[in-house]
C-alpha positions in Angstrom: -17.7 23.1 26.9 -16.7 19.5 25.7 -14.0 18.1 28.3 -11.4 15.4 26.6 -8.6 13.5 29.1 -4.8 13.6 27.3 -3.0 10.9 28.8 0.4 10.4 27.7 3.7 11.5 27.3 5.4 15.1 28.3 8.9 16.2 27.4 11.5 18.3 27.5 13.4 17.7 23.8 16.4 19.4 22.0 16.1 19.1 18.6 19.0 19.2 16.2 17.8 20.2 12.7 20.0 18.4 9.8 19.8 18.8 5.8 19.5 14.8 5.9 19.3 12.1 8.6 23.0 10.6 9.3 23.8 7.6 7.6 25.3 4.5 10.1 28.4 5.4 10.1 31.4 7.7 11.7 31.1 11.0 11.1 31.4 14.9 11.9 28.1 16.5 11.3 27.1 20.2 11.6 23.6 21.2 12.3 22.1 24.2 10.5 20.2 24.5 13.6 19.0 23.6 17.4 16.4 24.8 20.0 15.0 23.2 23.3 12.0 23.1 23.8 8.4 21.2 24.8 7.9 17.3 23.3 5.8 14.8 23.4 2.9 13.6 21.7 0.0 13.8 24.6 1.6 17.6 25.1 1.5 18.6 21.4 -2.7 17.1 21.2 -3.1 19.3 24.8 -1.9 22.5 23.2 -3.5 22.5 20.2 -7.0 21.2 21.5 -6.9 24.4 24.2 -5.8 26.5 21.5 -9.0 25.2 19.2 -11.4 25.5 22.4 -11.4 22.6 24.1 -11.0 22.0 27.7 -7.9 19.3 28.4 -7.3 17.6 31.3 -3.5 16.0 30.6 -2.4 13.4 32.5 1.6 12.8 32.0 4.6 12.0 34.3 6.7 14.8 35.2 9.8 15.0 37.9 10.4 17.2 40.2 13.7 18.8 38.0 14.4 21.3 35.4 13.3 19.7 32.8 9.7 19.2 34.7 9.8 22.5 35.6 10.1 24.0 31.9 7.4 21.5 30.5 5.0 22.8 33.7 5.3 26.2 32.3 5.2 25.5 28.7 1.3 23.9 29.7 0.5 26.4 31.8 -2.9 27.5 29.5 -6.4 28.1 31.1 -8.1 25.1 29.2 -5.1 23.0 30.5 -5.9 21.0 33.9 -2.3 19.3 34.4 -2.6 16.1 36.5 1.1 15.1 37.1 2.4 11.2 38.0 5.1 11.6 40.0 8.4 10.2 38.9 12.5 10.7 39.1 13.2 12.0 36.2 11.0 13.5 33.2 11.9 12.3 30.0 13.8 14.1 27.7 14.8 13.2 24.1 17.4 14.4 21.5 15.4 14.6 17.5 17.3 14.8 14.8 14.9 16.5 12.0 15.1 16.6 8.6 14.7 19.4 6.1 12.0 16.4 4.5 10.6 16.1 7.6 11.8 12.8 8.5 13.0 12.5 12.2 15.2 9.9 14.8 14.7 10.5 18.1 17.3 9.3 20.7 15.9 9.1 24.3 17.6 10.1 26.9 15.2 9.8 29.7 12.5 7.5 30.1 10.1 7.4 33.2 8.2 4.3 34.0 5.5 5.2 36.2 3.5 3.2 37.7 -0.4 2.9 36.4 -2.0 5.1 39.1 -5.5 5.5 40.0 -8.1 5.5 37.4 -9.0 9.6 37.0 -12.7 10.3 37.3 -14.0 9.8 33.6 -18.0 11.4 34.2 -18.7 14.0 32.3 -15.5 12.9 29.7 -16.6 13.4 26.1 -13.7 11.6 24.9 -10.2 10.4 25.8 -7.2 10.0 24.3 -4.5 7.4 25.1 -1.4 7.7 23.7 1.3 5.1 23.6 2.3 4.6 27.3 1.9 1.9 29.6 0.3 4.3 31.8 -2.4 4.7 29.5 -2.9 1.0 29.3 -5.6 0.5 32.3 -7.4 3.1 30.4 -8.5 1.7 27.5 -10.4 -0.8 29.0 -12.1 2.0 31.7 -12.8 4.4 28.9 -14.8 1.8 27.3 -16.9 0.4 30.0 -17.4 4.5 31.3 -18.7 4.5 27.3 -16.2 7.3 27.0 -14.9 7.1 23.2 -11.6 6.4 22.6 -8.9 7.8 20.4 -5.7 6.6 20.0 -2.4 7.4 17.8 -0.3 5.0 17.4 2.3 6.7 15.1 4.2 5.0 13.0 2.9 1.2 13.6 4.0 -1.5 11.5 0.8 -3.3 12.1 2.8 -6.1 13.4 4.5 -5.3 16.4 3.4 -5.9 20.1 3.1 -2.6 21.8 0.5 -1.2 19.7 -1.7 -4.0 19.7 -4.7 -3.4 22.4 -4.4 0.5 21.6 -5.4 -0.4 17.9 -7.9 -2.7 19.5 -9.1 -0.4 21.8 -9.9 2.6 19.4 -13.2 4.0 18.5 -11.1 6.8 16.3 -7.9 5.5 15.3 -4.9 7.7 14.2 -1.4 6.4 12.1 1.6 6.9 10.2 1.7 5.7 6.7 5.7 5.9 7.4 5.9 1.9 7.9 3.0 0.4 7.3 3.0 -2.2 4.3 -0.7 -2.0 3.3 -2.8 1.1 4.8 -5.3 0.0 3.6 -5.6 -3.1 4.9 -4.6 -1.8 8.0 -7.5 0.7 7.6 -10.0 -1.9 6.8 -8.9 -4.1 9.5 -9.8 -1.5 12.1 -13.2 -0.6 11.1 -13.9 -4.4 10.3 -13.4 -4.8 14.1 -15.8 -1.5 15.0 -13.0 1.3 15.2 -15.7 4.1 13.6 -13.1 5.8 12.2 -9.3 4.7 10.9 -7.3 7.6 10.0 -3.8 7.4 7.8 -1.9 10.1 7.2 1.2 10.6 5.0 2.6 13.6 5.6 2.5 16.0 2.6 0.4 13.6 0.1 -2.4 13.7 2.8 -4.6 11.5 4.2 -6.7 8.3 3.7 -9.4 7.6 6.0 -12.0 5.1 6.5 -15.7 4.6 7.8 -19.0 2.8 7.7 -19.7 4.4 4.7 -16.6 4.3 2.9 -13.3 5.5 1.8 -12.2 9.3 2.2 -9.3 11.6 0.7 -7.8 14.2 2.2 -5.5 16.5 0.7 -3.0 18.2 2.7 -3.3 21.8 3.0 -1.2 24.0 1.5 0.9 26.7 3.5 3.6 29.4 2.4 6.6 27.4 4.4 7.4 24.6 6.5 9.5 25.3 9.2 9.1 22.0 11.6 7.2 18.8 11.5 7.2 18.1 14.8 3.7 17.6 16.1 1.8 18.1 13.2 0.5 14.3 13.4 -0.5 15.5 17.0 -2.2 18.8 15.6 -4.0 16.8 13.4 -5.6 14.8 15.9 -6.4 17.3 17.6 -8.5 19.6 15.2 -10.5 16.1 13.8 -11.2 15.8 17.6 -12.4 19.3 17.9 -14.3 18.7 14.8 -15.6 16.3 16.0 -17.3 17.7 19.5 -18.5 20.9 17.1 -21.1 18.4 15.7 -19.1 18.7 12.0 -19.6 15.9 9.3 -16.9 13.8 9.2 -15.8 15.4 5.9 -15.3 18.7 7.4 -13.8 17.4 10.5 -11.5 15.8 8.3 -10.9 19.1 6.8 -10.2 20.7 10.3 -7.8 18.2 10.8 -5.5 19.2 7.3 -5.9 22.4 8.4 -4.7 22.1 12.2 -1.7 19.9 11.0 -0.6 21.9 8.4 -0.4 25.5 10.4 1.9 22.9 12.9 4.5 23.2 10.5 4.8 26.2 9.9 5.9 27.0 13.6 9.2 25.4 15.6 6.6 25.2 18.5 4.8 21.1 19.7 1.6 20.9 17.5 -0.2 24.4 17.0 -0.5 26.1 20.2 -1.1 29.1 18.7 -4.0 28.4 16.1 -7.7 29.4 16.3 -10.5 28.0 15.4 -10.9 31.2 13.0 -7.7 30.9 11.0 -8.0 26.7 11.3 -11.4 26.6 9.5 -10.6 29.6 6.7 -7.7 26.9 5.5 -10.3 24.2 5.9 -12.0 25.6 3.2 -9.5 25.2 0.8 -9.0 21.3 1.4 -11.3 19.3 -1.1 -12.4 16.1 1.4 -13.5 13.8 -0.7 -15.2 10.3 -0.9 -14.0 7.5 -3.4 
């Protein structure tokens, strides 16, 4: 079975669900809903890839509190190898969501664990390193180990700091369309400097992606409801990635990936932790992937 490394963050979150984001200014708000429950982005790719097949090993920071205990419990899956970094407190965030999906999140807690020992990589078939400083000494031990490396860097600018050697570090690139000026530039970019795949996606107009060989569509698919959009950039990741390791094209992996993020919204849960391959790849069929 194909192994992938998750490192990255793991929370514990309450989201708040709003008709509209708050605008800056005093106010009394009342929420048509709120739940607790399981965040963060390396958690939400975890879940979904076990739930597609795919043995994870997830490498997060976790304390030894509540909060730890309950994301512990919401990972506990067979495909799931949890490899915990010790630290005081695990982080925890309060998202305001959207009815159109948009999100703020406020954090509350924020470890800063240290960057640990490198984990064994042999026998890796990809890893992905998601925006943490703790993933930072991996990029550059991924590559030499010729493990490939993916990385999602939400909703980059393109300019800022942070991102920087994560985009530059990517052999599968994922982001946000949410505040980038020129995707495609930013797509081009990326392959120009041998990323073999950049990925945008835009929520419910789709995707744009790029390769060697060219620009590529993707349509998002279509489902009865959206309940939450938390984690569906996650899902989507994931079921490329798993498209990926099951030999696919890049067109149908593509495909996968629609698929994967669209049944994450239609669920409150992180990503789609409840998806199989089954029900994934009958909606892949109805996404027309397409080159331009």
């Amino acid at each position: 079975m194909p192994r992938v490394l998750v490192n990255g963050p793991a929370s514990w979150n309450t989201l708040v669900r709003l008709p509209t984001l708050p605008e800056p200014r005093s106010q009394t708000l009342f929420a048509s809903g709120h739940h607790d429950g399981l965040g963060g982005t390396s958690a939400g790719k975890a879940l979904t890839l076990a739930a597609l097949g795919v043995d994870v090993t997830l490498r997060t920071a976790l304390g030894d509190d509540r909060e730890g205990s309950l994301v512990r419990a919401a990972l506990a899956h067979d495909r799931i190898t949890l490899e915990v970094q010790p630290v005081e407190r695990t982080e925890r965030h309060v998202n305001l969501m959207a009815d159109d999906g948009s999100r703020v999140s406020l954090y509350l807690e924020l470890p800063a664990p240290g960057p640990g020992p490198i984990p064994p990589l042999d026998g890796v078939d990809a890893a992905i390193l998601d925006l943490a400083d703790h993933s930072r000494p991996l990029l550059a031990a991924a590559r030499a180990a010729r493990v490939p490396v993916w990385c999602d860097v939400h909703d980059d600018d393109g300019v800022g700091d942070y991102p920087r050697d994560f985009v530059a570090a990517a052999d599968v690139l994922l982001v946000s369309a949410a505040r980038l000026a020129d995707r495609r530039a930013f797509l081009s970019d990326a392959v120009a400097r041998g990323c073999r795949l950049a990925v945008c996606t835009d929520g419910a107009a789709g995707a744009l992606a790029l390769d060697a060989d060219g620009w590529i569509e993707v349509p998002a698919a279509t489902v009865a409801e959206v309940v939450d959009t938390n984690g569906a950039g996650d899902a989507f990741l994931a079921g490329l990635l798993s498209g990926v390791l099951d030999g696919m094209p890049v067109e149908g992996a593509l495909a996968r990936a629609s698929a994967a993020g669209a049944i994450a919204v239609t669920t409150r849960a992180l990503g789609a932790p409840d998806a199989t391959i089954t029900a994934v790849d009958r909606l892949a069929r109805t996404v027309g992937v397409r080159r331009v």
